[in-house]
N, C-alpha and C positions, 0 to 999 in steps of 0.2 A: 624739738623732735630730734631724737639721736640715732643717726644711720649709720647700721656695720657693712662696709660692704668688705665680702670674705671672699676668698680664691688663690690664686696661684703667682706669677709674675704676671699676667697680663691686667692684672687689680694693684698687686704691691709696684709694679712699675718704679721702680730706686724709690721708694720711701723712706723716710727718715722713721728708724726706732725709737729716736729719743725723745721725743715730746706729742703728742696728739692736739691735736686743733691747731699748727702751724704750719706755713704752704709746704712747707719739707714732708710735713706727715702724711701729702694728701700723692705724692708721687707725682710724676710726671703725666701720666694716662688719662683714664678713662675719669677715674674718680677723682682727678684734681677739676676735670672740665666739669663736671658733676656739681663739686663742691663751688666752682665758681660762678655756676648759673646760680643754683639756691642760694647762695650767702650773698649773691650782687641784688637779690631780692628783698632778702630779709634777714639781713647780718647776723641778728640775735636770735632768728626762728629756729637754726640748725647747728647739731651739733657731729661732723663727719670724721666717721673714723673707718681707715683703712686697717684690713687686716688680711690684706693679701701676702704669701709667703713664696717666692719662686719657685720651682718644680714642683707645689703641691697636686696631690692625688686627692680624690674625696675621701681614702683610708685618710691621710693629714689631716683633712679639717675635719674628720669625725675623731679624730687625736686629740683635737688641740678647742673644739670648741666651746668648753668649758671656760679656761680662760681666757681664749679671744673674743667669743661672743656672749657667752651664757653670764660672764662677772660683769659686763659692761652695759646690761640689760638694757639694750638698743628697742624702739622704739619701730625701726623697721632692720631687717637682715635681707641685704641681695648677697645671693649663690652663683658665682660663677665658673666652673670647672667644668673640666672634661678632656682637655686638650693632652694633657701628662698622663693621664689614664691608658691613652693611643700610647704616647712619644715615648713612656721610660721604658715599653715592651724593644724597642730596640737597642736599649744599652747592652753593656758585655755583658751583665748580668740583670737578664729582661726581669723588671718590676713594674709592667702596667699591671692595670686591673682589667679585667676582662667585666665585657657588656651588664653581662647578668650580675655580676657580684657590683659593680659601680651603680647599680640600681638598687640593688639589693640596702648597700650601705647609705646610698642617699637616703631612702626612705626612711633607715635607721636615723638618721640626724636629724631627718624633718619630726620623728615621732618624740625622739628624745628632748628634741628642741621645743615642741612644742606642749608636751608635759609642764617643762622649763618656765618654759616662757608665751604662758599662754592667750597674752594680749602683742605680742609681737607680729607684724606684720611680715609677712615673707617676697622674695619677688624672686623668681629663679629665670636666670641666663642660659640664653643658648650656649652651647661653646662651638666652637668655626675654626675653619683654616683655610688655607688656598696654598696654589703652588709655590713654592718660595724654596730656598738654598736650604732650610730647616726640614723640609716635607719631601724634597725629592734629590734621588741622585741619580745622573744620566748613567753612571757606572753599575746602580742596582735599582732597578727598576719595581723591586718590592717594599722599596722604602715609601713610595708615594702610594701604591697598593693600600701597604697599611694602614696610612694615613687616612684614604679614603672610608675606615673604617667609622670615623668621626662623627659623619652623620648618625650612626646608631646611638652614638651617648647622646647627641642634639634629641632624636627621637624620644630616648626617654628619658630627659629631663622634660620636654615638651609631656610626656605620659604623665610624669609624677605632678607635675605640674595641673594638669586636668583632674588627677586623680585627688589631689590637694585641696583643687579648688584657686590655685595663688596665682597670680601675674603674672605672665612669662612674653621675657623680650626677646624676639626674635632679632638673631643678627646674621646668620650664612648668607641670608639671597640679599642682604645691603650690604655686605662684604661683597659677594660677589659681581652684583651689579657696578658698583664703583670700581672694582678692579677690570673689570670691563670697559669700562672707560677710560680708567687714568693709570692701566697698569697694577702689578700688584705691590712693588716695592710701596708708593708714597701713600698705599692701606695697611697690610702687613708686612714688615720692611724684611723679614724672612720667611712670610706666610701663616705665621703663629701673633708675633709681636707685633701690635698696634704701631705703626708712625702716627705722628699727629690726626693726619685726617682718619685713620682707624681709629681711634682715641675720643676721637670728634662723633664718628659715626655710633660709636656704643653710647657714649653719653646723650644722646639725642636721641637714641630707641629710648635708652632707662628713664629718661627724664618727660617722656610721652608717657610711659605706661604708667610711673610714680604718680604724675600727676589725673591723670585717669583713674588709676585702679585704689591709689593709695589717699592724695589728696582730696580727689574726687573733685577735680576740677571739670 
């Protein structure tokens, strides 16, 4: 079985470009913890490939999925974005995507993709954040505002997701219940990017619902 798991930095996690199916290719994150529980299983059952790209927006992977996903004709595709859609609105020159149109284009890739590739299995990801040095400034208090905006792309990927019909792993309230406990740095070590035990907590939603929705265990 060959899984693409596609998204942003919190998928590519320092991945290595140069080769696929070695621990370099699988990142540090979420999808190397992933790749490690299914391959300590069944070595030769899975074949995992990351194709996460730092700062992507869903306009990026509906760019580029042709040849990260559509040539590689994966067996299953986990989606997980959303985050950059919020965050690039506050650069000097703001390029999120606003609510409606990151819906809009999601569904365009789910349609296109599924044209494509129409025995591939899908699993779409919440996308999250919490407070952290990334999401807020005590100096501008609209930076965290913003942020809060997040939950709306979580909403509708949870919508397309219903609307689809596909697997969706929920990660905000185990992000934030855990940072409720143990802080937010040792979950998201700036509120966006996974530390280990964030890393740990996605790969143990995805790896429930996989087995559930996908393996049918």
């Amino acid at each position: 079985m060959k899984i693409v798991f596609f998204g942003d930095s919190i998928t590519d996690a320092g991945r290595s470009r140069e080769r696929d199916y070695v621990l370099s290719s699988y990142g540090y994150g979420y999808v190397n913890q992933c790749a490690a529980a299914l391959l300590s299983e069944n070595a030769n059952g899975y074949q995992i490939v990351n194709r996460g790209i730092s700062g992507n927006r869903v306009v990026d992977l509906y760019a580029r999925i042709k040849a990260d996903v559509w040539q590689e004709t994966p067996d299953v595709l986990s989606i997980l974005i959303g985050v950059n859609d919020v965050w690039h609105e506050l650069s000097a020159k703001p390029n999120g995507v606003e609510v409606e149109r990151f819906e809009k284009v999601y569904r365009m890739l789910l349609d296109d993709t599924k044209k494509v590739l129409p025995n591939t299995k899908i699993i779409i990801c919440e996308p999250f954040f919490l407070r952290g040095t990334a999401t807020e400034d005590p100096e501008n208090p609209a930076r965290y505002a913003h942020f809060c905006t997040v939950p709306k792309y979580a909403e509708a990927a949870r919508r397309i997701a219903n609307d689809y019909g596909l697997p969706f792993v929920a990660l905000q309230a185990k992000m934030t219940e855990a940072a409720e406990k143990y802080g937010v740095a040792p979950i998201l070590s700036d509120g966006v990017h996974p530390a280990v035990a964030g890393a740990a907590i996605i790969a143990k939603e995805w790896l429930k619902v996989f087995k559930k929705e996908i393996v049918k265990e």
